[in-house]
Every structure is written in structure tokens, then in C-alpha cells.
N, C-alpha and C positions, 0 to 999 in steps of 0.2 A: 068795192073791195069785198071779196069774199068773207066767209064764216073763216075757212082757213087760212085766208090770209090775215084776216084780224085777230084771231089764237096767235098764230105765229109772232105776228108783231110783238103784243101782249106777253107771248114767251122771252122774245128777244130784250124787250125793255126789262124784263124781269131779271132775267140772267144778267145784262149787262149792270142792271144798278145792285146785284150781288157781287159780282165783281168789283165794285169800286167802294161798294163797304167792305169787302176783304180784307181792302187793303192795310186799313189801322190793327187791327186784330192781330194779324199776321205779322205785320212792320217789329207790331210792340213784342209780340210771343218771340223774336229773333226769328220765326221760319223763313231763309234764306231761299231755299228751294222753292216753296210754296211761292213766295211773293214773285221770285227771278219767274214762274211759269205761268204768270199773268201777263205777261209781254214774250213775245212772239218772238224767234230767235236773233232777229237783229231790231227788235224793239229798242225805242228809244225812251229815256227817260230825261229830261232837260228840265233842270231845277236851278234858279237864279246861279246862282255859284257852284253845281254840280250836274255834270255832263256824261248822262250813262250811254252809251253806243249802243248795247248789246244785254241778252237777257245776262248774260253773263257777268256784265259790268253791275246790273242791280244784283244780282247774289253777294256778289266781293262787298258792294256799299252794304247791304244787310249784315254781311260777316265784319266789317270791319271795327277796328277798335275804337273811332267814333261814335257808331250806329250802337254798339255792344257796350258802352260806357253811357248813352244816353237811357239806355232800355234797362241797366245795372242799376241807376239810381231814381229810375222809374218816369215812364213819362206815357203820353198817351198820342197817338196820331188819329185826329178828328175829323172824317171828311163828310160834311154836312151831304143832306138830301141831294143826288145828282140829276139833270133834268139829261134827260135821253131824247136821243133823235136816231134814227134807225132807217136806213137807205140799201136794200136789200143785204147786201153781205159786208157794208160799213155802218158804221155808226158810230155817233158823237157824244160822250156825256159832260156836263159841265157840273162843278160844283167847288164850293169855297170850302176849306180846311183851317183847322188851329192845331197845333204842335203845343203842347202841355207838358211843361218839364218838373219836376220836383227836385229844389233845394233844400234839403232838413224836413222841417213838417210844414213847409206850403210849396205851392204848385203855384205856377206861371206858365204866362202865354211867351212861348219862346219865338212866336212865327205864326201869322193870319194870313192865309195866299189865297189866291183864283187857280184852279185846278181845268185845261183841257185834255180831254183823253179821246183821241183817234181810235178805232176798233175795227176788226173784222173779225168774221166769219172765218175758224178755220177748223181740219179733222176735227178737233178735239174743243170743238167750242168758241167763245169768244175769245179773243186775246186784245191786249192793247199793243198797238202798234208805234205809235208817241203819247207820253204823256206831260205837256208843260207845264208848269210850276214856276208863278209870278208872284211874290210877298206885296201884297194889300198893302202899299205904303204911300199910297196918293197920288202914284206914278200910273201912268196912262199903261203901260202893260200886263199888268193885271186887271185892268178896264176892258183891254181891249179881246183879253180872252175871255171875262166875265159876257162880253157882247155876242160874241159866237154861240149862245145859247139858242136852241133850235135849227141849227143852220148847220149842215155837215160840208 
């Protein structure tokens, strides 16, 4: 492998694990746009009990009066260190998250998951293309995306 192709990589893993820390910062600030433009225009986002199609479909969940009543009474979305794999213009990051909500004056863990996010290469950068979300509950599906680490 080259000088420039090991920058290159080295870029690519960089960008891509800024992207997948975006995502709490942004989730929590309500940036609806911001977040909906992290995923590609028919990006999916698939979360145990919630099913986005579309970048479109994640704006509406960031706009709505669930996501806007969690973020009201404070909460945090946590996505631990993502491990990156990078396949010329795909790439895979994995990583585990905790959802932190605030009732009065303490905070709770409302949700521990296993995080896959699919990526490519596009005009305007990386995007995720699916991202699924399994709640760490002893159940083999959040296992088994937690195992796709290194492996696109």
C-alpha cells in the first residue's frame, strides 16, 4: 500500500468515526437536518421498534414529539468509540451506545444497544447508508452485530 493510499485510509477512518460521534450531539441539539444528512437519501435507519426508510423518515423522528419531549426534559445519546473498516468507497463502523434520560434531578440509562452503520463514499462525503440498532438485552442480535466488527 502506498503513502497515499494509507493517508487516504487514515482520512477515511477519521471522517467516518466523526460521523458516528455527530450523531449524539446533534440527536440531543434537536438538528433535525444535520442528523437527516448523515444518511444518504434513501438511507435506512432500523432501530428495534423504529423503522426509518428514508433520510427524510430520520428528520420527521428528530422533529417529532417523542424525540422533542426526550431532548425537553434532557437526555443524552452516547455512542461509545466506533471501530472502522474501510473498503475502498464502503465502509463499516461498529460501536455500542447508551441513551441517558433525566427524571427531576437524576439521569438514567434508558437503552444500552450494539450500533451497525454501512457507509459510502459519496459527492459530498461519507454518508451512512443503514444504520441498525439492537438494545444489549442478552438476546443474540445485538451479539451478532456487535461480531461484524472488522468485517464489511
Amino acid at each position: 500500500m502506498t503513502i497515499e493510499e494509507r493517508l487516504q485510509r487514515l482520512e477515511d477512518v477519521v471522517a467516518i468515526t466523526q460521523l458516528v460521534a455527530s450523531y449524539g450531539p446533534l440527536v440531543d441539539a434537536g438538528e433535525a437536518e444535520r442528523v437527516a444528512e448523515l444518511w444518504t437519501e434513501d438511507g435506512i435507519y432500523d432501530v428495534d421498534e423504529y423503522y426509518m426508510g428514508s433520510r427524510a423518515e430520520v428528520d420527521a423522528m428528530v422533529r417529532s414529539d417523542a424525540h422533542q419531549g426526550l431532548i425537553g426534559q434532557g437526555c443524552s445519546h452516547f455512542l461509545g468509540p466506533a471501530h472502522v473498516t474501510v473498503d475502498g468507497d464502503r465502509a463499516v463502523a461498529v460501536c455500542e451506545s447508551v441513551l441517558l434520560v433525566r427524571h427531576g434531578d437524576r439521569v438514567f440509562p434508558a437503552r444500552i444497544g450494539a450500533n451497525h452503520f454501512e457507509l459510502a463514499r459519496t459527492t459530498t462525503g461519507w454518508q451512512t447508508t443503514r444504520r441498525t440498532t439492537r438494545g444489549l438485552d442478552g438476546g443474540t442480535d445485538a451479539r451478532d452485530l456487535l461480531s461484524r466488527t472488522g468485517r464489511i
